[in-house]
C-alpha positions as CSV (number, residue, x, y, z in Angstrom):
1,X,1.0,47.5,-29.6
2,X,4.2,46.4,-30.1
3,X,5.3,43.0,-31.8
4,X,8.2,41.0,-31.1
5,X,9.8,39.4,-33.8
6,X,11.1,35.4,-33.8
7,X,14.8,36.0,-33.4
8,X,17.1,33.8,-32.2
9,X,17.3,36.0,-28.8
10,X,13.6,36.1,-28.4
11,X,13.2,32.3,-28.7
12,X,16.3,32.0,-26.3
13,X,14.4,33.9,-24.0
14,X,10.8,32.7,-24.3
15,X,12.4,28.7,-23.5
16,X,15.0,30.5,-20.8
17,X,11.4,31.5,-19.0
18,X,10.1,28.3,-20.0
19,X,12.7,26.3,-18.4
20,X,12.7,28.6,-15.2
21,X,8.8,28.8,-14.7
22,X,8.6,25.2,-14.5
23,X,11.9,24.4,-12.5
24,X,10.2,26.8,-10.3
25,X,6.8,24.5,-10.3
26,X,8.8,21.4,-9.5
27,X,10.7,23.2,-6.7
28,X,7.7,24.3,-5.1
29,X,5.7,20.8,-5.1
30,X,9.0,19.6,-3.9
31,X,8.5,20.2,-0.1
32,X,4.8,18.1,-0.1
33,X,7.1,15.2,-1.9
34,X,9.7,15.3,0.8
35,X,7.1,15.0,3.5
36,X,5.3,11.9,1.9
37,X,8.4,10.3,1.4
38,X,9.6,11.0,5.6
39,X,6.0,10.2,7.0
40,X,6.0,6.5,5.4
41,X,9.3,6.0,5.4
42,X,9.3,3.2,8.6
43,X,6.6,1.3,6.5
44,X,9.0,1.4,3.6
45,X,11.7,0.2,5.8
46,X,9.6,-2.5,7.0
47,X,8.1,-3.3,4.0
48,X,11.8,-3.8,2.4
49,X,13.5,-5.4,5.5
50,X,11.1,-7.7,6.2
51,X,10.4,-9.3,2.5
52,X,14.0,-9.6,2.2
53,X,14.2,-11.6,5.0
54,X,11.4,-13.7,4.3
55,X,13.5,-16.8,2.9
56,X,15.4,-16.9,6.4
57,X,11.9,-16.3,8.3
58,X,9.8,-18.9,9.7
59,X,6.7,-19.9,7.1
60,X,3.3,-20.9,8.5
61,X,-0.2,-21.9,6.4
62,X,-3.2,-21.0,8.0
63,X,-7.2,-20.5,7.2
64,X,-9.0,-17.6,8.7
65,X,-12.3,-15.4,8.6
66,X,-11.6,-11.5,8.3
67,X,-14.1,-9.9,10.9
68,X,-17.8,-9.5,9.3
69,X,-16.9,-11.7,6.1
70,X,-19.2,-14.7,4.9
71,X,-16.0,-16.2,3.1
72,X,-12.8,-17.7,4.3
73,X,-9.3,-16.4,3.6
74,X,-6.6,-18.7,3.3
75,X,-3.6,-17.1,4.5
76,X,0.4,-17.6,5.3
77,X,2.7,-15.9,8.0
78,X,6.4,-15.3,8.5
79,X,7.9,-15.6,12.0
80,X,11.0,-13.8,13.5
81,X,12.0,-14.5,16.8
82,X,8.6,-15.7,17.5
83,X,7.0,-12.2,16.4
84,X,4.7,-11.9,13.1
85,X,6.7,-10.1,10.8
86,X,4.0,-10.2,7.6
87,X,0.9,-11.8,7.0
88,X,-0.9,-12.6,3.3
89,X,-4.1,-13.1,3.0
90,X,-5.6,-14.5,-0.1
91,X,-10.1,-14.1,-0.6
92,X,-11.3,-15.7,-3.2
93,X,-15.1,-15.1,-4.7
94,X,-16.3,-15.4,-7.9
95,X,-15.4,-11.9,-9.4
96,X,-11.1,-12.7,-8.2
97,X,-9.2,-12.3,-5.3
98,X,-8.6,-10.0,-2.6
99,X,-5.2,-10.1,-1.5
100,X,-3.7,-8.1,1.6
101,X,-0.6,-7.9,3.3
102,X,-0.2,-6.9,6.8
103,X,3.5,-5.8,7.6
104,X,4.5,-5.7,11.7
105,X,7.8,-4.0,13.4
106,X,7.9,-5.3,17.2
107,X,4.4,-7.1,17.0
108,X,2.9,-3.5,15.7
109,X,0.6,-3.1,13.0
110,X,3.2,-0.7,10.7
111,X,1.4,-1.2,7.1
112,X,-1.3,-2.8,5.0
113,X,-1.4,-3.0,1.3
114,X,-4.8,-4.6,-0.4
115,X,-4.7,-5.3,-3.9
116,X,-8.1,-6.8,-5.3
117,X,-7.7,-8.8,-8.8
118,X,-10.5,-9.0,-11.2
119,X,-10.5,-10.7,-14.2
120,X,-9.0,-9.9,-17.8
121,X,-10.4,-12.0,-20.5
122,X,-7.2,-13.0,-22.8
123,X,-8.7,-15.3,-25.4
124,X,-10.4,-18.5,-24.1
125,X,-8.1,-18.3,-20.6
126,X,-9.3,-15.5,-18.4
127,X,-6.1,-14.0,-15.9
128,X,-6.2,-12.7,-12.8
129,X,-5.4,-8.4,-13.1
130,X,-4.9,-6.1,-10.7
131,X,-8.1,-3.9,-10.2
132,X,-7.5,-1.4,-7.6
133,X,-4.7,-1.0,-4.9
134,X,-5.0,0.2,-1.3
135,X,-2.0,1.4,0.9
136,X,-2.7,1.9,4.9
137,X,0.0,3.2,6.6
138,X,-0.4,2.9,11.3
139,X,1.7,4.5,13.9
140,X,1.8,3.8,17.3
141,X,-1.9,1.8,16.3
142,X,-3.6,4.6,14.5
143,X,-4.0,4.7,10.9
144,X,-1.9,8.2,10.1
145,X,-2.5,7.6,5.9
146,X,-4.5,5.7,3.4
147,X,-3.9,6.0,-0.3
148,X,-6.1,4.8,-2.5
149,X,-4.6,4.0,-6.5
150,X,-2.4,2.1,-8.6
151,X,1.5,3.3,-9.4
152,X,2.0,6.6,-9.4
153,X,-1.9,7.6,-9.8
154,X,-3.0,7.2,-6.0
155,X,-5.3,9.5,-4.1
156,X,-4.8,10.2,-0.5
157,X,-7.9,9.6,1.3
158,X,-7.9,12.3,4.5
159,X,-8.7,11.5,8.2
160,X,-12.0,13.8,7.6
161,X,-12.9,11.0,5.6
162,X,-16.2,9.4,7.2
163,X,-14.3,6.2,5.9
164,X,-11.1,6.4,7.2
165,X,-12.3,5.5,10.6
166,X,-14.1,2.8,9.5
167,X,-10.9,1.2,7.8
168,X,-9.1,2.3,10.4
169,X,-10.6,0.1,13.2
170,X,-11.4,-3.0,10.0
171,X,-7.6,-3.3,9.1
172,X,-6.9,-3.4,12.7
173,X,-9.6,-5.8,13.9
174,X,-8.6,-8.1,10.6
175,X,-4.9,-7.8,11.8
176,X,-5.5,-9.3,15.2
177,X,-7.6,-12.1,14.2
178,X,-5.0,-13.3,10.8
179,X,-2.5,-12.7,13.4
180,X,-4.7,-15.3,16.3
181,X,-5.1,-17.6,13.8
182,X,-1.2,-17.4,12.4
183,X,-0.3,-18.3,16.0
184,X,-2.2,-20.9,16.9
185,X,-1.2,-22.4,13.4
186,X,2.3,-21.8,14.4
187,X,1.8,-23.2,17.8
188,X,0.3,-26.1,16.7
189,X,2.9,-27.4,14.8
């Protein structure tokens, strides 16, 4: 068996391979991070055109029920051209908030983003943290992707999913009636 000595050109060459064997990782996870960049890049587009635009938008308060709840969601729209750009709903119980945003292109459902905020006790005044973050992501009215995480630790939850059906046909259902009650809201004033 033969030993190789730490020499200057040996350690040159052991971090050359170094270097290489993991540019090679990167470049091969590259592809899968070009593809989930491209499939939700409309939502992003959306999602960045739309809440830039909000201070030029028409603002509307409204209270609503989501579909199945016991509890009542107070939520706001912004109007453009008479189409529902984004929605927020805010519901409240006693463990914090549930807050989602619904984000529309041409009256279509494009992307939802749920954040639910539990408590944090900081001395004697308790504050409202972010918990657990959900990211829906609908083309042509079908749910296409669902990540479930917070910033760069999310988890992509696949259509095989027995639940991804389910909050599917939820996040639409609670679309249309936060978006019924926007309008009539907006209509009525």
């Amino acid at each position: 068996m033969m030993l190789l000595k730490s020499t200057p050109l040996c350690l040159g060459l052991a971090a050359t391979f170094t270097r290489t064997a993991l540019l090679c990782m990167a470049l091969a996870a590259a592809p899968s991070l070009v593809i989930a960049q491209t499939d939700t890049a409309q939502a992003r587009q959306v999602f960045t055109d739309v809440n830039q635009a909000l201070p030029r938008m028409q603002k509307v308060a409204f209270s609503s029920q989501r579909p199945g709840a016991n509890y009542p969601a107070e939520g706001k729209a912004w109007v453009q051209s008479g189409k529902v750009r984004k929605i927020e709903i805010v519901e409240r119980d006693d463990s914090g908030d549930v807050v989602s945003e619904f984000y529309y292109d041409n009256a279509n459902l494009i992307f939802v983003f749920e954040m639910v905020k539990g408590f944090a006790d900081a001395g004697n005044a308790p504050r409202q943290v972010a918990v657990s973050e959900e990211r829906y992501y609908y083309r042509d009215g079908k749910l296409f992707k669902w990540l479930s995480g917070m910033g760069k630790d999310k988890t992509e939850n696949l259509p095989s999913n027995a639940e991804f059906a389910v909050a599917a046909q939820s996040r639409l259902a609670a679309s249309a009636a936060f978006k019924s009650a926007a309008l009539k809201a907006l209509a009525a004033k």
